[in-house]
TITOR-407474 format. One line per field, with one value per atom (N, C-alpha, C): atom name; x, y, z; residue number from 0. Coordinates in steps of 0.05 Angstrom, whole numbers, plus 5000, padded with zeros to 4 digits. Layout:
BEGIN
atom	(CA|...)
xx	(X|...)
yy	(Y|...)
zz	(Z|...)
seq	(NUM|...)
***
This chain:
BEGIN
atom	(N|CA|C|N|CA|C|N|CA|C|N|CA|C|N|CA|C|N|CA|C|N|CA|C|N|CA|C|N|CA|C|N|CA|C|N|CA|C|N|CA|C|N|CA|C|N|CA|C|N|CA|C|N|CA|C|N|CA|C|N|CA|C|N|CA|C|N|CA|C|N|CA|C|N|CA|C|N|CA|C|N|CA|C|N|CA|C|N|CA|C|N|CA|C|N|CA|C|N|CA|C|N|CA|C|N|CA|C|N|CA|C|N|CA|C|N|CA|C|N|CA|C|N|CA|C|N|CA|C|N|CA|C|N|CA|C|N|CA|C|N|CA|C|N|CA|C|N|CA|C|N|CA|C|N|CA|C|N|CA|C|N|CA|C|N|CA|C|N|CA|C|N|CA|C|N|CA|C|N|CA|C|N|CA|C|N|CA|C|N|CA|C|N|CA|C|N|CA|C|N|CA|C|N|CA|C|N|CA|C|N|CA|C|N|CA|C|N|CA|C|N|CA|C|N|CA|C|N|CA|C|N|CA|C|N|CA|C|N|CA|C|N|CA|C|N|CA|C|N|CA|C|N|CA|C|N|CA|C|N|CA|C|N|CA|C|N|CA|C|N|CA|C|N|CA|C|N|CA|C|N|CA|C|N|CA|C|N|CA|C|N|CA|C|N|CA|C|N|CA|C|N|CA|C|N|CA|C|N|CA|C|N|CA|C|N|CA|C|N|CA|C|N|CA|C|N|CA|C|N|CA|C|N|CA|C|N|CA|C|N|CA|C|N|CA|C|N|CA|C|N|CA|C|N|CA|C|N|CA|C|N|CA|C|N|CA|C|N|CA|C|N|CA|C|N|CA|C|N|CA|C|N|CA|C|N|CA|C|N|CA|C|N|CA|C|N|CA|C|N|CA|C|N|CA|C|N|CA|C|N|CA|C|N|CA|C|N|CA|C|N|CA|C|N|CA|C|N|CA|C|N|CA|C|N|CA|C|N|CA|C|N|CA|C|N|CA|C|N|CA|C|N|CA|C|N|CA|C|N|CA|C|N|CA|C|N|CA|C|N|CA|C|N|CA|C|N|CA|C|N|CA|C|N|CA|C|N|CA|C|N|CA|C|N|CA|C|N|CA|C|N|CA|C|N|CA|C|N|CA|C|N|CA|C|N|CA|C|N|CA|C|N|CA|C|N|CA|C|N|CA|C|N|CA|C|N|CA|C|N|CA|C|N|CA|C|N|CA|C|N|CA|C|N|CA|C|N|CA|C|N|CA|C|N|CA|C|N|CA|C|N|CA|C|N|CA|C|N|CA|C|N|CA|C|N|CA|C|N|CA|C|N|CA|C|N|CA|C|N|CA|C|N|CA|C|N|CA|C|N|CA|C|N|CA|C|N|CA|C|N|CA|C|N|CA|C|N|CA|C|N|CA|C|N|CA|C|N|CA|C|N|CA|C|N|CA|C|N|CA|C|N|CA|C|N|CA|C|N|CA|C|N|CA|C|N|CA|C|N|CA|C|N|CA|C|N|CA|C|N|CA|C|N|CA|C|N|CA|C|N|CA|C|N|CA|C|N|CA|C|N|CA|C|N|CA|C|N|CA|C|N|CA|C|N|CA|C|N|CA|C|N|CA|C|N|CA|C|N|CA|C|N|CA|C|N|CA|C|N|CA|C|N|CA|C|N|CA|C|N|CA|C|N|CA|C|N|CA|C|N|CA|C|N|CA|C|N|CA|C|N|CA|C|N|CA|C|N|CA|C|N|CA|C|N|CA|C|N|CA|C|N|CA|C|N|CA|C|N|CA|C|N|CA|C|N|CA|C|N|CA|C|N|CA|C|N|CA|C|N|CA|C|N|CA|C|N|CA|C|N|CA|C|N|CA|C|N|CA|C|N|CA|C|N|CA|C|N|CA|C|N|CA|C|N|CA|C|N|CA|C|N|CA|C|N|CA|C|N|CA|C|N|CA|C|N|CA|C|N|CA|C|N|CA|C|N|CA|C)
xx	(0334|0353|0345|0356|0347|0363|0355|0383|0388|0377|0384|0391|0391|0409|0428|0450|0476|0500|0517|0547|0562|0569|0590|0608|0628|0651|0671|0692|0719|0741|0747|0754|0783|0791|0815|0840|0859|0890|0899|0922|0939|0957|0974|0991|1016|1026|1053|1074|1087|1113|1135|1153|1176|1197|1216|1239|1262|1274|1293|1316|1331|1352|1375|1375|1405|1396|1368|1358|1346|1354|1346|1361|1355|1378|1397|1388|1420|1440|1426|1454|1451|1446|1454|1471|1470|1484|1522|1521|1535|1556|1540|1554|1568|1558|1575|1604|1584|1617|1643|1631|1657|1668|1658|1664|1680|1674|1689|1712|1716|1732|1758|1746|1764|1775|1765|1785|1794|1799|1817|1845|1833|1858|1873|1857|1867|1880|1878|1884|1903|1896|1916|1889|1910|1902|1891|1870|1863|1881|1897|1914|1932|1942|1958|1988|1985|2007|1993|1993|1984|1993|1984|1997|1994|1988|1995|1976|1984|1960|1947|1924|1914|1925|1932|1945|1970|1988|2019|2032|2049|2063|2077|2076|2084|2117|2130|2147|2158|2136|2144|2156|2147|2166|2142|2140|2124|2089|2074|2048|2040|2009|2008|2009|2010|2004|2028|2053|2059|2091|2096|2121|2140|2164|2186|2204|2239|2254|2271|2259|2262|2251|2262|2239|2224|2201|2188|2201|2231|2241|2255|2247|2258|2295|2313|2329|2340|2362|2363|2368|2368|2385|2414|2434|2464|2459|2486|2489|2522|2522|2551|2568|2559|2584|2602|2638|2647|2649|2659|2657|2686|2714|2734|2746|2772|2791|2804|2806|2824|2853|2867|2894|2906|2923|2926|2963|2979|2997|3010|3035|3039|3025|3001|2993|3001|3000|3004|2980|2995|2977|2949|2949|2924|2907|2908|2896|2885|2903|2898|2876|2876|2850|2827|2830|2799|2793|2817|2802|2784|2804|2789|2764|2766|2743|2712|2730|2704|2688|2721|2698|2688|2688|2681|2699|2718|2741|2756|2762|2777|2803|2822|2846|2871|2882|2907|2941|2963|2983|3002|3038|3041|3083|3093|3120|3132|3137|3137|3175|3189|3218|3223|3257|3258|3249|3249|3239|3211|3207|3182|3168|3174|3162|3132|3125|3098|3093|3066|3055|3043|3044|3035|3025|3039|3037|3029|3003|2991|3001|3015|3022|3051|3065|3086|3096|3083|3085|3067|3082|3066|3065|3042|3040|3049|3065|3078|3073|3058|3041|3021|3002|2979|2975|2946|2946|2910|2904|2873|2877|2859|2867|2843|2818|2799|2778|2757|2729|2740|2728|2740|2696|2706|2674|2657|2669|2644|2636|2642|2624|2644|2654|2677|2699|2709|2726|2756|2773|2796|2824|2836|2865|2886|2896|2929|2958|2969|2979|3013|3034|3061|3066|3076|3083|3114|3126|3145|3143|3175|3162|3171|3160|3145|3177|3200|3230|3242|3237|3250|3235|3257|3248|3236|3214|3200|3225|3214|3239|3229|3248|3241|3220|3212|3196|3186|3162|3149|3168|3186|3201|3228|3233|3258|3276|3299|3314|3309|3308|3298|3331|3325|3343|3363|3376|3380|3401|3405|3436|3449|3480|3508|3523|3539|3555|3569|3567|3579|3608|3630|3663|3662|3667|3668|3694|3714|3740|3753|3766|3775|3760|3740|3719|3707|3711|3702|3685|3672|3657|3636|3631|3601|3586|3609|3608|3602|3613|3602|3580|3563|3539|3524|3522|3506|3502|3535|3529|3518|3518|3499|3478|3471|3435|3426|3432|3423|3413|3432|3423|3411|3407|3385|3401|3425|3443|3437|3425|3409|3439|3457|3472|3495|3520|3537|3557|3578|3595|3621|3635|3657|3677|3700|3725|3754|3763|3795|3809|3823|3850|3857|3873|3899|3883|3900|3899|3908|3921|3932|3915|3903|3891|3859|3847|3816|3805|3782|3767|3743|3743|3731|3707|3687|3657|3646|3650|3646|3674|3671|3685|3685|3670|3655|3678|3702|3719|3744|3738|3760|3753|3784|3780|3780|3751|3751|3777|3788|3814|3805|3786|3772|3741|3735|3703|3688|3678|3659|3637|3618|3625|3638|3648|3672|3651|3662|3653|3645|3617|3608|3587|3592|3573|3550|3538|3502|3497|3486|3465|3435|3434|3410|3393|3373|3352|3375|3378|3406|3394|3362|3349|3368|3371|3384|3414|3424|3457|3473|3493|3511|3534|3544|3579|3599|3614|3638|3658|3674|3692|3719|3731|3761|3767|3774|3774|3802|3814|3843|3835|3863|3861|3850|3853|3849|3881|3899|3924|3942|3933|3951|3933|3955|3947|3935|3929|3916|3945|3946|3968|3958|3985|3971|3949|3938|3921|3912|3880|3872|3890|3883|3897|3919|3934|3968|3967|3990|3994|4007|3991|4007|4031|4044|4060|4075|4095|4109|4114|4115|4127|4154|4159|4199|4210|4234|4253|4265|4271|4285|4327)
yy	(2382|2389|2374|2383|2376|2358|2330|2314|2306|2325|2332|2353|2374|2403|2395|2407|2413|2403|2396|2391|2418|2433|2463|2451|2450|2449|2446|2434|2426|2457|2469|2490|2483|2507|2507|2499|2485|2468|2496|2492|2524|2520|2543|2544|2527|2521|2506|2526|2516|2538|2519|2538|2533|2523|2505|2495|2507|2521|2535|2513|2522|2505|2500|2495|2486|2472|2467|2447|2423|2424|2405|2378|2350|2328|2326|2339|2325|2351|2376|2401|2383|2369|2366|2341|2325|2302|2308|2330|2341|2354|2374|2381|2368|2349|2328|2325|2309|2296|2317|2336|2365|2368|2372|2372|2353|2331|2304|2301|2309|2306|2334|2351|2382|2375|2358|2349|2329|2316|2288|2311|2324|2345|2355|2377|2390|2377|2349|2344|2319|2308|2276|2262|2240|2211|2202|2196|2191|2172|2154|2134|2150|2171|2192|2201|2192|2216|2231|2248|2280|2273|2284|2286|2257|2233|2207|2195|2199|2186|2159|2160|2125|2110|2083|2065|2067|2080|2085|2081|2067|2046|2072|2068|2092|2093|2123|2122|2120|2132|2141|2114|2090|2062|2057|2033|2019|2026|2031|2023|2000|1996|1968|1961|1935|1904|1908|1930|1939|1916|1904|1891|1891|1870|1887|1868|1880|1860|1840|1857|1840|1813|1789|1762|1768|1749|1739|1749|1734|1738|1768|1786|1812|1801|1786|1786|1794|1813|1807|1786|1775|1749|1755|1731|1738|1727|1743|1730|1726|1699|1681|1693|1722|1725|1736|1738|1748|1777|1792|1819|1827|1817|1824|1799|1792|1768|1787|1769|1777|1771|1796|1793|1769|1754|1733|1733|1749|1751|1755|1738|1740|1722|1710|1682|1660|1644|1618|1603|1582|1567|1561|1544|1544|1558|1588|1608|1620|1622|1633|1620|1596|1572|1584|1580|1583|1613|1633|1667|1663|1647|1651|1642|1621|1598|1624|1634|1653|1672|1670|1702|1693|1663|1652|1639|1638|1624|1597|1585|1566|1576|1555|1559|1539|1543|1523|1541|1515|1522|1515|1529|1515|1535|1514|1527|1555|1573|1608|1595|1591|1581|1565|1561|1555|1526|1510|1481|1481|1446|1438|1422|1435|1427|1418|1396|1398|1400|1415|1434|1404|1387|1367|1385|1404|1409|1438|1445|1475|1495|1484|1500|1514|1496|1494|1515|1531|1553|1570|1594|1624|1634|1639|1656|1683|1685|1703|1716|1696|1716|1705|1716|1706|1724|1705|1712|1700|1708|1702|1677|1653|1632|1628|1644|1636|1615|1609|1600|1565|1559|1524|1508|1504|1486|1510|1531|1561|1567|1556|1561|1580|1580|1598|1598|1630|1632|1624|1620|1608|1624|1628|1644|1629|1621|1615|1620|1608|1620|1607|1625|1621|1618|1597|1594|1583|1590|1582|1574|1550|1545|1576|1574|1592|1604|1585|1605|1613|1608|1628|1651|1667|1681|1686|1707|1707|1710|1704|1710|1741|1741|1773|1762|1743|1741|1717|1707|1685|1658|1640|1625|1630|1649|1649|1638|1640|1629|1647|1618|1639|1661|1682|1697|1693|1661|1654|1672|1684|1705|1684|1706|1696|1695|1674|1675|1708|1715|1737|1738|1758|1753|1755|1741|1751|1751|1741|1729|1767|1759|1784|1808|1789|1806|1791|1803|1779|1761|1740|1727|1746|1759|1779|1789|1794|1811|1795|1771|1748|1740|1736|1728|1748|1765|1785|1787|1786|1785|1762|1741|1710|1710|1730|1721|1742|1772|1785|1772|1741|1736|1703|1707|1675|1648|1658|1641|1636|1615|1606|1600|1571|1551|1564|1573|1578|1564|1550|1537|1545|1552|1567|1545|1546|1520|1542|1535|1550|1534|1561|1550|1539|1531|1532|1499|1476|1454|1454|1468|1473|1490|1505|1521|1520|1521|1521|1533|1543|1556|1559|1584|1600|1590|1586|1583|1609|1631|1666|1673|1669|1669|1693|1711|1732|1761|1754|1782|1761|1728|1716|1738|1727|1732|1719|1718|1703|1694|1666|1669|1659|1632|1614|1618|1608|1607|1590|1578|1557|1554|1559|1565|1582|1593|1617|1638|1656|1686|1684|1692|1688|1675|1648|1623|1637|1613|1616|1600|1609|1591|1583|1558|1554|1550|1554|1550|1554|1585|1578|1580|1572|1581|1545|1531|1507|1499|1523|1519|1525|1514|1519|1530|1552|1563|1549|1549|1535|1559|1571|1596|1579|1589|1581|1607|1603|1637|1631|1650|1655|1676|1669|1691|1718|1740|1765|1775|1752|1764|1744|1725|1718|1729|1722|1724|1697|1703|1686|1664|1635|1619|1624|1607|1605|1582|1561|1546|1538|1518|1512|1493|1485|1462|1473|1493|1493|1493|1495|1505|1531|1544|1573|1565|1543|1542|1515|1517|1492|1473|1449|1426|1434|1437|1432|1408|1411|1390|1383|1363|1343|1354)
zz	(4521|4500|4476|4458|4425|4422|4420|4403|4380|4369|4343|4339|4359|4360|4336|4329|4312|4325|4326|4343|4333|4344|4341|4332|4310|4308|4324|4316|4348|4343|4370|4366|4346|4331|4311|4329|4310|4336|4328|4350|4349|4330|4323|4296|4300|4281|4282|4283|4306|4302|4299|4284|4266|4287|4294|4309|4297|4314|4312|4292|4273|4254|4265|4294|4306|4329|4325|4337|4333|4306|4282|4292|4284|4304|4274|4251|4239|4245|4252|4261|4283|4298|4323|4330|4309|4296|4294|4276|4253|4280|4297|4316|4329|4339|4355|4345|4330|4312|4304|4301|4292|4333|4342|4369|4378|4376|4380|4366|4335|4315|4324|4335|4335|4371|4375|4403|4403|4390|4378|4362|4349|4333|4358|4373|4383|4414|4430|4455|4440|4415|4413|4422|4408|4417|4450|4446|4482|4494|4483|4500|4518|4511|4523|4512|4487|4463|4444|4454|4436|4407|4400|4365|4352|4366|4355|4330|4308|4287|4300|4295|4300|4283|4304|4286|4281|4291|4285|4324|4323|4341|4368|4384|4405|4395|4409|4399|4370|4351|4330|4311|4323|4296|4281|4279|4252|4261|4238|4238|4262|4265|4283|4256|4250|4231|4209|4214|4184|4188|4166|4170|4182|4192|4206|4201|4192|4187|4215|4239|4264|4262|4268|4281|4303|4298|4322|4352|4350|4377|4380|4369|4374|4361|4356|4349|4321|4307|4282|4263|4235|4235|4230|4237|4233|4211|4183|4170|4168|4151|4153|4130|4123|4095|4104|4107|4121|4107|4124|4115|4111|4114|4109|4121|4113|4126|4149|4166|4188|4188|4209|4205|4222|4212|4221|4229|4213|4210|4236|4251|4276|4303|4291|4307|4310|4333|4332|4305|4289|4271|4285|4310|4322|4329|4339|4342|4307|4304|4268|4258|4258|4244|4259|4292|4302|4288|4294|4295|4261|4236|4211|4206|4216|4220|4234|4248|4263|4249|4224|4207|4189|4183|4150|4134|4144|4130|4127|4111|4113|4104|4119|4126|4106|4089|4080|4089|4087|4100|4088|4093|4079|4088|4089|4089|4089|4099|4089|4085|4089|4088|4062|4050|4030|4032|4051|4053|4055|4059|4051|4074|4104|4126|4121|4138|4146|4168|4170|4193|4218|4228|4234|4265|4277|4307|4296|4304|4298|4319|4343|4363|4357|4348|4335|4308|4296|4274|4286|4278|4271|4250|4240|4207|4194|4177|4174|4147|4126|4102|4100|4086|4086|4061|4048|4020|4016|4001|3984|3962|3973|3954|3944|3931|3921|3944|3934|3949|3948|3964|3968|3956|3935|3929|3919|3910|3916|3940|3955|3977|3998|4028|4041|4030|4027|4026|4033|4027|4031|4025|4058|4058|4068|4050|4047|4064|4084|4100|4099|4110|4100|4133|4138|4161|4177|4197|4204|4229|4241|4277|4282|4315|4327|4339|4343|4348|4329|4302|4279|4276|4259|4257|4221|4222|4193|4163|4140|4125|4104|4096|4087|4070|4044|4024|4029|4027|4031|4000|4017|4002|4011|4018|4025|4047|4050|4073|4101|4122|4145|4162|4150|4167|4200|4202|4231|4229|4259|4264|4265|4267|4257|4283|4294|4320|4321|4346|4350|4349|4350|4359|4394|4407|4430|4449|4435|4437|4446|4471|4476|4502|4504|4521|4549|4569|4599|4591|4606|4604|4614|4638|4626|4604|4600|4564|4550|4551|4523|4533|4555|4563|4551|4549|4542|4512|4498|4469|4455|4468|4463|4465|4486|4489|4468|4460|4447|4426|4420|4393|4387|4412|4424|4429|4442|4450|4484|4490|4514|4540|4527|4530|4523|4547|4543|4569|4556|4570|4576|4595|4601|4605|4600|4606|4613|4625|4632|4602|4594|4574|4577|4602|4609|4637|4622|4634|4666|4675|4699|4716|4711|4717|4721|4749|4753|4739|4735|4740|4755|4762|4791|4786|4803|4808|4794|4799|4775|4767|4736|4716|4702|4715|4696|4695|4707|4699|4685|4677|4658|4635|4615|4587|4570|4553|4533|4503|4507|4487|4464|4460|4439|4444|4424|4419|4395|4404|4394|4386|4370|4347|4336|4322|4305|4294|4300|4296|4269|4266|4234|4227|4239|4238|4235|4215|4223|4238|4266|4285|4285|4268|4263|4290|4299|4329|4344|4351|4376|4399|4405|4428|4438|4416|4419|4425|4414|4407|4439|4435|4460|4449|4465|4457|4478|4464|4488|4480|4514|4518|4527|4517|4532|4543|4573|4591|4590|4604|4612|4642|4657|4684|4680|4692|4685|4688|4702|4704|4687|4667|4646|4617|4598|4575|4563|4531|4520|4509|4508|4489|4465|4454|4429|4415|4431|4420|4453|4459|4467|4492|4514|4528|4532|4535|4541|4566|4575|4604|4617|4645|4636|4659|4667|4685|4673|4654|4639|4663|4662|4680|4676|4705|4705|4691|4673|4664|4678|4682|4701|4690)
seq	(0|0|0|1|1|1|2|2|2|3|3|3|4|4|4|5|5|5|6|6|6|7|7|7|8|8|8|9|9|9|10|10|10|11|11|11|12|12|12|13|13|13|14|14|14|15|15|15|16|16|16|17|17|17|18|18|18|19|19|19|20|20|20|21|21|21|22|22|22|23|23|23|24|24|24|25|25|25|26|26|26|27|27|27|28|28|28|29|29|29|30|30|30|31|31|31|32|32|32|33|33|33|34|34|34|35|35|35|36|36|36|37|37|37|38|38|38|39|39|39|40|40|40|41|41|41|42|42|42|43|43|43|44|44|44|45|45|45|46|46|46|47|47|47|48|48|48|49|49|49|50|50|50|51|51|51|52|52|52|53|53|53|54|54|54|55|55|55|56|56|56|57|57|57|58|58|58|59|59|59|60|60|60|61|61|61|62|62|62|63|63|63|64|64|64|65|65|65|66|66|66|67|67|67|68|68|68|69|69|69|70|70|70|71|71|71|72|72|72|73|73|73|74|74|74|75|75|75|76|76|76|77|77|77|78|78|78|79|79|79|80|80|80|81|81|81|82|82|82|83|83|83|84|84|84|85|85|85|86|86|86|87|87|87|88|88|88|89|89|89|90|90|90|91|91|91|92|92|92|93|93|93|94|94|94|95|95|95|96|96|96|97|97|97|98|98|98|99|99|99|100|100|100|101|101|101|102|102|102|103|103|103|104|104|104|105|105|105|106|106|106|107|107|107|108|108|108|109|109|109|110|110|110|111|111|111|112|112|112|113|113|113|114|114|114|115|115|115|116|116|116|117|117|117|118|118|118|119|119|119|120|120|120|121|121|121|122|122|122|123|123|123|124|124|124|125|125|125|126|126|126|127|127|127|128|128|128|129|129|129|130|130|130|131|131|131|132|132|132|133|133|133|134|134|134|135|135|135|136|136|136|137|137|137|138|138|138|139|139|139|140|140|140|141|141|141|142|142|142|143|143|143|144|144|144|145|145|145|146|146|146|147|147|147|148|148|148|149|149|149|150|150|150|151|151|151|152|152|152|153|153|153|154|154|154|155|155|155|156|156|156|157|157|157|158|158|158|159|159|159|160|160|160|161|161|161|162|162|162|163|163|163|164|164|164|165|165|165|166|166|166|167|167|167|168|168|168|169|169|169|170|170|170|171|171|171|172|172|172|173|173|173|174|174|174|175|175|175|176|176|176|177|177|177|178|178|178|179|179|179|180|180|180|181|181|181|182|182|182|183|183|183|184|184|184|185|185|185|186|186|186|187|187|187|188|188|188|189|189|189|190|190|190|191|191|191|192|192|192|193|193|193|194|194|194|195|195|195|196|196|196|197|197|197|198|198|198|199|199|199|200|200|200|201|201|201|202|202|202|203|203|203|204|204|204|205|205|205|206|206|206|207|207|207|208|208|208|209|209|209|210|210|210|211|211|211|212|212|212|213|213|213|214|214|214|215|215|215|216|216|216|217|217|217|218|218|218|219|219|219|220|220|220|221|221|221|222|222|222|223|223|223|224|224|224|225|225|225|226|226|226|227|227|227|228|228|228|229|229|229|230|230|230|231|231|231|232|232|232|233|233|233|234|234|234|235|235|235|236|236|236|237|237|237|238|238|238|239|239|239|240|240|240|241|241|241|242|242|242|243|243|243|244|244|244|245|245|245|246|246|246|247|247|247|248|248|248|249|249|249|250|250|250|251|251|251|252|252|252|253|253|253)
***
């Protein structure tokens, strides 16, 4: 052989063929992502609520990281402004202080009667007006209270005289009957005595008839949860004398 013969040429490379354009890696890139993106739309959130924006708190509340006027401890804060005074009217004084004290309040006191009691025993009065006395320092509010003890009764106007009832008439009427018209009107203490010096009286008195009465029909009974009546009875088969002590059977004259 010639070695210097010629070298033939290297046979021609084959043609380039063209790659289909959806097989290109940025369509194939591009695809993904629309695929991935159109099932995030269409299935939800992969945690497992459909519809849930990323980043927004289950159950539809706050953003994650977004403020909240809750504390730390899930609690809200209380605040100390009161929101209205409470009714106090009809309490014992002691009760009244704690319930105002509870809503924000401070408490002053002060006679509801034409006198000038002081309140020394809080158990002792119930409040019967109550009034707005302005901020004590600026600071809590402060309500004003009209008070009386706790067995009178309220008076019509804060200052006024306390309304005590008036002895009943009971003169004329059994002793049942007068027990009944005494207590109606806070007469506790009622004492029964025979008229008539000669004459017992029964262990039940209660079909005597009342002839005197003690105090007198009219009276004002101031605290009659205090007061006592004294009855002068007579038989059911004599009458009434004419004054206290007689006798219904004269001593024979000698």
């Amino acid at each position: 052989m010639d070695p210097y013969a010629p070298v033939p040429p290297p046979p021609p490379s084959p043609p380039l063929v063209a790659r289909p354009w959806w097989r290109r890696p940025v369509f194939v890139v591009v695809g993904v992502l629309l695929v991935f993106g159109g099932g995030l739309l269409f299935f939800g959130d992969p945690s497992g609520e459909p519809g849930r924006v990323p980043g927004e708190a289950k159950g539809g509340g706050r953003p994650v990281g977004s403020p909240s006027s809750v504390a730390a401890t899930g609690t809200p804060s209380v605040t100390s402004t009161p929101v209205g005074p409470p009714r106090l009217v009809g309490k014992v004084l002691k009760e009244a202080r704690e319930v105002a004290a509870g809503a924000g309040y401070d408490v002053v006191t002060h006679d509801a009667s034409e006198k000038n009691a002081g309140q020394w025993d809080a158990d002792g009065w119930k409040v019967c007006f109550q009034t707005a006395a302005g901020q004590r320092g600026g600071e809590r509010p402060v309500l004003d209270l009209g008070v009386v003890r706790v067995d009178a009764p309220c008076p019509g106007a804060d200052g006024e005289e306390i309304p005590w009832p008036s002895m009943p008439g009971v003169a004329g009427t059994d002793f049942f009957e007068a027990e009944e018209m005494l207590e109606a009107v806070g007469v506790r203490k009622v004492r029964p005595e025979s008229v008539y010096t000669d004459v017992t009286l029964p262990a039940d008195p209660s079909t005597w008839r009342v002839c005197f009465q003690e105090p007198a029909p009219g009276r004002r009974i101031e605290n009659p949860q205090y007061a006592t009546a004294y009855l002068k009875l007579a038989p059911p088969d004599a009458g009434c004398p004419d004054a206290p002590y007689a006798r219904l059977r004269p001593e024979p004259t000698s």
